[in-house]
N, C-alpha and C positions, 0 to 999 in steps of 0.2 A: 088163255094167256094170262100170265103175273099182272099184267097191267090193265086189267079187267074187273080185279076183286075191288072191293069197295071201300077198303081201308088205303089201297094207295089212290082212286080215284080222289077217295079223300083230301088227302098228303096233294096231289097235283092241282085241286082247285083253290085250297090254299097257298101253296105257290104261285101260283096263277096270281091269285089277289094280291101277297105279299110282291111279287116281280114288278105290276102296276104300276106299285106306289113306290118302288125301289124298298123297301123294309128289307132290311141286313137278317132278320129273321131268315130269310127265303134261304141262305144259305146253309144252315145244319138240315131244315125239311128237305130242300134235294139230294142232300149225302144219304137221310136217314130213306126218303123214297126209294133211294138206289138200291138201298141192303135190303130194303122191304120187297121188292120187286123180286131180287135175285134170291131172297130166302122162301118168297113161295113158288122160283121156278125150280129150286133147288128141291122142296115138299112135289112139286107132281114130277121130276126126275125120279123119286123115292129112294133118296139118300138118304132119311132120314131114318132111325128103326119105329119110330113113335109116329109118324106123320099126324095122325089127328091130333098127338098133342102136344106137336113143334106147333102146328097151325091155331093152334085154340090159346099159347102162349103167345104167340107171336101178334093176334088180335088183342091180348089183353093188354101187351105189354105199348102196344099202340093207343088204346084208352089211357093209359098214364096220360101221355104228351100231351094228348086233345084236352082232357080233365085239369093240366096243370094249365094250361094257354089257356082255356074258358076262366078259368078263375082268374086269370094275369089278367085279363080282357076287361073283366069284372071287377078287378081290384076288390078283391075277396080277398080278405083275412086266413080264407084256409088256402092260398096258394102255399106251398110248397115255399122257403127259405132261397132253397140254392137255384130253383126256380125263377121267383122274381129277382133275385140276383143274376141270373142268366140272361134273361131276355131282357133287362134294362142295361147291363154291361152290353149284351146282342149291340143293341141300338146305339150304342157310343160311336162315335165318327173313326174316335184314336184305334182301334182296334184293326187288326189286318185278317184278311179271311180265315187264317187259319184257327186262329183264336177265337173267331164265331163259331167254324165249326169245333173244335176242343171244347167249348163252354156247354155245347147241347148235349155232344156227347159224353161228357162226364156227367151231364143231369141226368141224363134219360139211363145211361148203366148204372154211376153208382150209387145212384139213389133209386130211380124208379124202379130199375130192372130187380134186387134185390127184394124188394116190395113184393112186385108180380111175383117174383118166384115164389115168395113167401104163400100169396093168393092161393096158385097155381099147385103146392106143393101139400101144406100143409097136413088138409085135411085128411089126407091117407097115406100117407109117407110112410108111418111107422107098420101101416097095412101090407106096405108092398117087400115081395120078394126083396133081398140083397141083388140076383139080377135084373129086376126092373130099375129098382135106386139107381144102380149102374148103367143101365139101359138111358135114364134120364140125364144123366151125368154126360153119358157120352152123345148128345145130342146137343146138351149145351155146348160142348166142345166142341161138335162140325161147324155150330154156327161161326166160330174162330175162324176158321179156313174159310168161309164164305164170306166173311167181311174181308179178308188178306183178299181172294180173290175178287173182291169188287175197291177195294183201296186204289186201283190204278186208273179205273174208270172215275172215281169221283175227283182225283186228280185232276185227270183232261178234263174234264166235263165240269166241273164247279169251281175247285180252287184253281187253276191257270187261265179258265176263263172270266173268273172275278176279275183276279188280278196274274195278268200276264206273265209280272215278274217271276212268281214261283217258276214258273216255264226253266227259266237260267239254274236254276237250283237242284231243278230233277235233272238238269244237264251234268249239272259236277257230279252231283249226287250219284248217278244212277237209280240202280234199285234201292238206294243205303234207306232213303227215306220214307220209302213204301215200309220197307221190313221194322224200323223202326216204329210208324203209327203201328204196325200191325200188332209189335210186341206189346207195347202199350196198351193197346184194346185187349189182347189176350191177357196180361197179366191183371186188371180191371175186372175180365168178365171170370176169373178165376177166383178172385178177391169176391167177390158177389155170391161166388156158390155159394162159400165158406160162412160168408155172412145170412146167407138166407138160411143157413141149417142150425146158424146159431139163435135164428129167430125162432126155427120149428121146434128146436129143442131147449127153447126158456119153459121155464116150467111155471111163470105168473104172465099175464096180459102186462103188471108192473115191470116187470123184467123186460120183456119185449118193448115196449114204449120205451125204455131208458134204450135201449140198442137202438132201437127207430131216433131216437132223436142224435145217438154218436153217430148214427148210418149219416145226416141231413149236416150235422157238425162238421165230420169229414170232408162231405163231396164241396160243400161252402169251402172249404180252406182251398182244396183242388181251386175252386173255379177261382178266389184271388190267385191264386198262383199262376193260374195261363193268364191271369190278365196281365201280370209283371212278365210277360215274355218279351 
């Protein structure tokens, strides 16, 4: 079972700890658990064309989060910008859930995930087949359809159980609001190929570090902006 590997047991004892103390944290870790869970039931389905290395991305891209929190934890200097911007805006009282969850996941795609892929890709990119590149390409895009199809369960299950109210909203709403997160994350995790290729192909480590830091510039600017929601 999904809820066996060790990255979301992870993900759930830190919940656990953050639920305790009530920490507004706990809210983007249960959304992010849920996509974690149903992206590696989605890997032993074998929807994937790549499965070992949806699942070797998918663990790396999980050390992001843990690596940015230890250091927030730490009040390290090399946390992450948009990062401790995150989790100290997390913790503001004025904030409503959805705006916890929006602030994590705009860290964790348009900053960290770029990154990873950067990790993940680099080293032999320019090695692989045009069908593999393509191969890669369209694995990043199933995970699209797997977040769409977990957007409804995080719904019931974190945001209308934080805060009830939303409940009234999916009622007007219907589907409008599902499709709309969904769009949002798709155009984001679309944004992030484009950006990771422009990492793979700077041609100086100078070059790469100035796009690393407009990658950390941008996702900052995102996260003021869900906080004026």
């Amino acid at each position: 079972m999904a809820s066996s590997y060790p990255v979301v047991q992870h993900m759930q004892v830190q919940i656990d700890q953050w639920a305790s103390t009530g920490d507004p944290r706990a809210t983007f870790l249960r959304c992010y658990a849920l996509m974690t869970n149903n992206m590696l039931s989605a890997i032993e389905a074998g929807r994937f064309q790549d499965p070992a290395w949806v699942k070797q991305l998918l663990q790396h891209f999980a050390e992001y989060y843990f690596q940015a929190l230890t250091q927030y934890e730490k009040d390290s200097p090399e946390t992450p910008v948009v990062w401790r911007y995150t989790f100290n805006e997390t913790c503001h009282a004025g904030h409503h859930v959805l705006q916890r969850l929006l602030l994590g996941i705009n860290a964790h795609i348009n900053y960290d995930l770029t990154l990873c892929l950067w990790d993940i890709l680099h080293n032999d990119w320019f090695t692989l087949s045009p069908g593999i590149q393509q191969q890669r390409f369209a694995d990043h895009c199933l995970v699209n359809t797997i977040i769409a199809e977990t957007i409804d369960i995080v719904q019931d299950t974190v945001i209308e159980v934080e805060d009830p109210r939303w409940s009234i909203l999916d009622d007007l709403l219907g589907r409008l609001d599902e499709r709309l997160l969904s769009a949002l994350i798709t155009h984001w995790r679309q944004q992030v190929w484009q950006q990771a290729l422009q990492l793979i192909e700077a041609p100086t480590s100078e070059e790469r570090q100035v796009l690393r830091q407009q990658l950390e510039k941008h996702a900052l600017q995102r996260a003021q902006r869900i906080c004026l929601l």
